[in-house]
matplotlib code that plots the C-alpha trace (Angstrom):
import matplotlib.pyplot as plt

x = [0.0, 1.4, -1.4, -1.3, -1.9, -5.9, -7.5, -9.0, -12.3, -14.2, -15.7, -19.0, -20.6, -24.0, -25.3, -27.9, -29.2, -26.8, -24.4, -20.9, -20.9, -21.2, -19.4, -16.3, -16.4, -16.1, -13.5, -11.1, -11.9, -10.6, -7.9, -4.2, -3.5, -6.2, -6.3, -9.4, -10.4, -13.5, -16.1, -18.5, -22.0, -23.3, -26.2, -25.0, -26.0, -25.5, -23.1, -19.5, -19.5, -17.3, -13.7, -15.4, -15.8, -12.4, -10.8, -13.2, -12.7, -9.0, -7.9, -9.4, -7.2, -3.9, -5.7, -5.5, -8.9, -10.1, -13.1, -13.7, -12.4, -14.1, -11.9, -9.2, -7.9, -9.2, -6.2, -6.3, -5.6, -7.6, -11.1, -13.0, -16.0, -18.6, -18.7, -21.6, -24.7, -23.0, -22.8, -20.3, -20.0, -17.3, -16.9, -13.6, -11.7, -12.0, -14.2, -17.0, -18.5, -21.8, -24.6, -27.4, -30.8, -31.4, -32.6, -34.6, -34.5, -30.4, -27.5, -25.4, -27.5, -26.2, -27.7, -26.4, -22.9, -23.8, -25.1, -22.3, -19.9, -21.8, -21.1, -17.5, -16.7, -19.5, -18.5, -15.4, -17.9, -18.8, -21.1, -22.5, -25.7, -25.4, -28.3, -30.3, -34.2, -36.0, -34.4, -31.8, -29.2, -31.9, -32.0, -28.2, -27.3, -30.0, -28.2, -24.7, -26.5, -27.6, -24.1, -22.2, -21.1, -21.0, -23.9, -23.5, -26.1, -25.3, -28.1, -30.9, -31.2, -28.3, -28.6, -29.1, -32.2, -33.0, -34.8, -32.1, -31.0, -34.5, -35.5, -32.3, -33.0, -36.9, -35.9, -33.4, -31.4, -27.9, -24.8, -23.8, -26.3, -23.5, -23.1, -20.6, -17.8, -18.0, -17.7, -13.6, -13.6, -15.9, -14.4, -11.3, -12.7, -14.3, -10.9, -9.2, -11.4, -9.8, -10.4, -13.6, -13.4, -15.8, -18.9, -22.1, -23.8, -27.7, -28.5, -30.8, -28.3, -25.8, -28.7, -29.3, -25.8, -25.5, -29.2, -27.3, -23.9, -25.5, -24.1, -27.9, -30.8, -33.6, -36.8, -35.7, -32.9, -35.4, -37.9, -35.8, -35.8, -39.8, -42.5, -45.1, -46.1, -47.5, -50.4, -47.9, -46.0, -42.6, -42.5, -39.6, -39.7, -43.4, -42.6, -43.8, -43.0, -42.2, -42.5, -38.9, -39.8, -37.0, -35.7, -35.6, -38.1, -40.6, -39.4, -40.1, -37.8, -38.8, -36.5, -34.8, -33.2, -35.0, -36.0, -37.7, -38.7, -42.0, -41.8, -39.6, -42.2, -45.0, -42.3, -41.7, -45.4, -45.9, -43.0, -44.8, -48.2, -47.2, -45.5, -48.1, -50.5, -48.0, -48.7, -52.1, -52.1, -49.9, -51.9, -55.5, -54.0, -52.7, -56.1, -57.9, -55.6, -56.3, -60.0, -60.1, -58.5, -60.8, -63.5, -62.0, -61.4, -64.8, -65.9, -64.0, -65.7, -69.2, -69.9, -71.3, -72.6, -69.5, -67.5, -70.1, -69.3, -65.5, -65.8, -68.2, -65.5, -62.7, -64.9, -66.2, -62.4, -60.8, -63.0, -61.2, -58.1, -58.6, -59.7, -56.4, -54.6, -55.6, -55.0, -51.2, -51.2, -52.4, -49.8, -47.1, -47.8, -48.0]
y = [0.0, 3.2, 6.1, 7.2, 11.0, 12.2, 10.2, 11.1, 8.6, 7.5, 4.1, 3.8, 0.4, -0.4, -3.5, -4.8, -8.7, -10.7, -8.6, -10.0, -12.3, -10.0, -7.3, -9.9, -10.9, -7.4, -6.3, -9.4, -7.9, -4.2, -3.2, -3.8, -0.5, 2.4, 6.0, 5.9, 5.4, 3.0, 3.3, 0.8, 0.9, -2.5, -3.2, -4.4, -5.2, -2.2, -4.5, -5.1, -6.4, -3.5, -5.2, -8.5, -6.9, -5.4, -9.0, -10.6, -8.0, -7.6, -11.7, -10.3, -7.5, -5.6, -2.5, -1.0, -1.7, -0.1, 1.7, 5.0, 7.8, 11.0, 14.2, 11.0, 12.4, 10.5, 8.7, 6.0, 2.4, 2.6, 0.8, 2.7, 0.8, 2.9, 1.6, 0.0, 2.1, 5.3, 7.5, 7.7, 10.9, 12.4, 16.1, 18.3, 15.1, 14.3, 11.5, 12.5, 10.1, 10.9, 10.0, 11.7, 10.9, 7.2, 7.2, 4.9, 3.2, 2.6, 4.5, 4.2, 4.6, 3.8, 6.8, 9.3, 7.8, 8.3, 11.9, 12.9, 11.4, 13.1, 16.6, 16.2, 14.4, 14.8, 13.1, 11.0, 9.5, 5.3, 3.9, 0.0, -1.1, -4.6, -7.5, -6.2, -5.5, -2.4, 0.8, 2.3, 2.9, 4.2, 8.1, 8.2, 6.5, 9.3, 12.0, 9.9, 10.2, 13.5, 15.0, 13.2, 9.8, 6.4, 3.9, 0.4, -2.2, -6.2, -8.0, -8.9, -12.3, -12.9, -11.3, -13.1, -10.3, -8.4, -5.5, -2.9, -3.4, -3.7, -0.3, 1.4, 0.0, 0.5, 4.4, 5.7, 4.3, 2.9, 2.7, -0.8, -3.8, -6.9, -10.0, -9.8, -11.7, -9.1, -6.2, -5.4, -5.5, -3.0, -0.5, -0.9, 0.2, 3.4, 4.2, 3.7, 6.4, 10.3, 11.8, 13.4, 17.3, 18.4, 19.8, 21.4, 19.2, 19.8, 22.9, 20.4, 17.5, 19.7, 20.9, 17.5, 16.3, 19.3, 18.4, 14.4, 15.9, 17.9, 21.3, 22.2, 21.0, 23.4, 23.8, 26.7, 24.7, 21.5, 23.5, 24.8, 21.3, 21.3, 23.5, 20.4, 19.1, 15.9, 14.4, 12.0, 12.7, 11.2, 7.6, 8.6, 12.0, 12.6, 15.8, 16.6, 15.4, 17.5, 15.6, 15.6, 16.6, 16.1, 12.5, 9.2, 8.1, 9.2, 10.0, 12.0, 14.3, 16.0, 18.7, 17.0, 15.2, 11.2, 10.4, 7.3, 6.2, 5.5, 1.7, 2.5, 4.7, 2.4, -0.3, 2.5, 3.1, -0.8, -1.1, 2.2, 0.6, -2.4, -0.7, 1.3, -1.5, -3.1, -0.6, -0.4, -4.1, -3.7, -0.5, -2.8, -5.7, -3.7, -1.8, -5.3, -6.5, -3.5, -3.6, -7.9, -6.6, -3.9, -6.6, -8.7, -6.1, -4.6, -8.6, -8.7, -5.6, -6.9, -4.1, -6.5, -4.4, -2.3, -5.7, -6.6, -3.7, -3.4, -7.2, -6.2, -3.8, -5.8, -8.8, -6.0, -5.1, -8.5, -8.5, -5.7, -7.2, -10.3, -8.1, -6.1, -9.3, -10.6, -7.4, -7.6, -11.6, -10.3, -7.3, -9.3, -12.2, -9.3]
z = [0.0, -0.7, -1.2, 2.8, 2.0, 1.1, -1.0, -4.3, -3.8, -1.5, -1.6, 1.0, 1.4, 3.2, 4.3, 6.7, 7.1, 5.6, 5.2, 7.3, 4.4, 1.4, 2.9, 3.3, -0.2, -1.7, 0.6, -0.5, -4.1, -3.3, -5.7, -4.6, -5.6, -4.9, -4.2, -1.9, 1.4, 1.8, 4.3, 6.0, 7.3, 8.8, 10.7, 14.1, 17.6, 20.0, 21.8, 20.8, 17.6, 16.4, 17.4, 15.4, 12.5, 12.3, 12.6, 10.5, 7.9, 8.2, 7.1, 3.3, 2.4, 3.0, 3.8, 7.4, 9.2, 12.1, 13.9, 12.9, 15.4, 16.0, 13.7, 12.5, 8.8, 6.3, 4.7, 1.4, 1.9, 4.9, 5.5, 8.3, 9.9, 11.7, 15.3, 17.0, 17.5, 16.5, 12.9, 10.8, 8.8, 6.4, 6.8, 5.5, 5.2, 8.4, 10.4, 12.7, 15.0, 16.2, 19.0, 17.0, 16.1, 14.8, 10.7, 9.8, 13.4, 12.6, 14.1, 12.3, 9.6, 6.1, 4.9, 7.0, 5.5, 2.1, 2.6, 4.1, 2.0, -1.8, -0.1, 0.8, -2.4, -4.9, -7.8, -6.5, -4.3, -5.0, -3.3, -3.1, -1.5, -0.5, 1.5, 3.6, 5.2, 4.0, 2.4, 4.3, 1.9, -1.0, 0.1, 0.5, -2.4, -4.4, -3.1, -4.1, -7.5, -7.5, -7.0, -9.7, -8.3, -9.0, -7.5, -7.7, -6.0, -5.5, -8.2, -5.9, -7.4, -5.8, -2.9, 0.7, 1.3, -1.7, 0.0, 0.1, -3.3, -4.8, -2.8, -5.1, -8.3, -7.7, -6.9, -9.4, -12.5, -11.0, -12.6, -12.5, -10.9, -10.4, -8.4, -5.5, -7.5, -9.8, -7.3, -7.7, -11.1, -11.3, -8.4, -10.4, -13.4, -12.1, -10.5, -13.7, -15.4, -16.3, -12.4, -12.8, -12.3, -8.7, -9.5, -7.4, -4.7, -4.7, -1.6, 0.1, 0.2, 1.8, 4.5, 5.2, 5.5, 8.1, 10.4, 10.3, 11.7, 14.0, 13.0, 12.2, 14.1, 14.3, 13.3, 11.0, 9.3, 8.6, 7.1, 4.3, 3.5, 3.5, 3.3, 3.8, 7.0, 7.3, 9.1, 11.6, 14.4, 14.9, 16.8, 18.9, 20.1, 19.3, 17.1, 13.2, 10.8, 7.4, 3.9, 2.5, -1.1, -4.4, -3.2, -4.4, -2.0, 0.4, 3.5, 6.9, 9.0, 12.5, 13.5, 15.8, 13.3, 13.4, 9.7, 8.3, 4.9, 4.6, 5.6, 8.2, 9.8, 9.3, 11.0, 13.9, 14.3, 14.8, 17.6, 19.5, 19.4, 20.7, 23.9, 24.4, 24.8, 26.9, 29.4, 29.0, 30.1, 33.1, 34.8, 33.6, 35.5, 38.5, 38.5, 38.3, 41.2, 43.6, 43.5, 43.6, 47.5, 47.7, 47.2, 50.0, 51.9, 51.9, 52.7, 55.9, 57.3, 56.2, 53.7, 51.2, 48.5, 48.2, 47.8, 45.5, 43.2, 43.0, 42.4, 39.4, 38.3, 38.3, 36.0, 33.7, 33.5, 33.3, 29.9, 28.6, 29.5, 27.8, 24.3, 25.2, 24.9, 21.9, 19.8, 21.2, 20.0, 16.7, 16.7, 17.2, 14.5, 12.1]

ax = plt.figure().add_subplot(projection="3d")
ax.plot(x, y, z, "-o")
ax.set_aspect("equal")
plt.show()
């Protein structure tokens, strides 16, 4: 390896179920020779699967591996891997490491990466969606798109879970659709082309990029991405949500930052609803509980009719409970 200085490229892969796999195989295939740094979003546990990774990844290639450290300078030959449950952004070739907001439900969030990424390097930007549940991936590689860069997606057919992919090619015309055996070859041949000169990143991109690194995060600042409120309120912090116009794909933002794809929202809404009839089926139960000894109580002191009735209550309310519990049997098989 010999390109330590700043690198003229950046590669940024996403992947999410499936992924250790894929994103093994296309790191073996990297390019002995590269003037790029690469980047890696993977959907992980919040525990410490970061230093497994590292290892894992590091048998495959000759480049340096490691965790991404908050203001490190980006340097080629290096493969940075956003640690467990935190973002990893580009900004003025440097890394940033951040605790903020979740999008769609993932920190880090492979779109954060990408968005980041298209405004520090517009078109010397490459980015690959690999396997994986849902979308993430699909805004960020638009805005890849939409500033000049390269966007290439592993063929669904092939892929271990097609949703990511299928979410890209569904939303916007990609540059190359390939198999993961055919990955390198076709990193190399985007690095071999004439180095591409930089042009203009899209105003709302670069806003975006800024609410996702935290350098922007008011109500203000998020409605210059949108003049259109929606009907729904954000699943996490209970805020409103603005329609994010001139993407891809329809998506959501509140101003403190949280963001979901359609699909990701409806996922979010089901995870809320659920807990929220969890608890409804705890205070029920401990409702039911306290008037049952109420009812005894009353019994003991020979007030009979008062017994009679918070023993009434608690039946009429051991019906709801049992309702209460077959909606949340029904909510979670769906």
């Amino acid at each position: 390896m010999s390109n330590l200085g700043k690198p003229e490229f950046v590669i940024t892969i996403g992947a999410s179920a499936g992924g250790l796999n894929a994103m093994t195989e296309v790191v073996s295939q990297l390019p002995e020779e590269m003037n790029a740094a690469v980047f890696i979003v993977l959907h992980l546990s919040k525990v410490g699967l970061g230093d497994f990774l590292i290892h894992r990844l590091q048998k495959y290639t000759n480049y340096r591996v490691k965790l991404g450290e908050n203001g490190e300078r980006i340097k080629a030959d290096h493969i940075y891997v956003a640690p467990p449950d935190e973002h990893l952004l580009v900004k003025d070739g440097h890394i940033v490491i951040g605790q903020g907001p979740t999008e769609n439900r993932w920190r880090p969030s492979i779109d954060v990466l990408f968005r980041s990424a298209a405004v520090s390097y517009g078109n010397r930007v490459i980015g690959i969606v690999l396997t994986g549940f849902l979308n993430d991936g699909t805004s960020g590689m638009s805005a890849i798109k939409r500033s000049g860069g390269y966007c290439i997606v592993q063929d669904p057919n092939q892929a271990e879970y097609p949703d990511m992919p299928l979410s890209v090619l569904e939303s916007m015309e990609v540059d190359f659709c390939v198999p993961l055996n055919k990955m390198g070859a076709t990193i190399k041949g985007i690095l071999e082309k004439e180095l591409p000169e930089q042009n203009t990143v899209p105003a709302e991109v670069v806003k975006e990029a800024e609410i996702a690194a935290k350098v922007v995060t008011s109500i203000d600042n998020v409605a210059k991405l949108s003049t259109s409120h929606s009907v729904y309120a954000c699943p996490d912090c209970g805020g409103g949500l603005w329609n994010l116009e001139d993407d891809a794909i329809k998506r959501y933002r509140c101003h403190i930052g949280h963001s979901y794809t359609e699909k990701d929202l409806l996922v979010k809404q089901g995870e809320s609803l659920e807990a929220t009839l969890w608890i409804a089926l705890r205070m029920m139960e401990e409702r039911r509980s306290l008037l049952m000894k109420l009812s005894e109580d009353d019994t003991g002191k020979g007030l009979s009719r008062l017994a009679l009735s918070h023993r009434q209550r608690a039946m009429d309310l051991e019906k709801h409970i049992q309702k209460l519990k077959e909606v949340l049997f029904l909510t979670k098989k769906d």
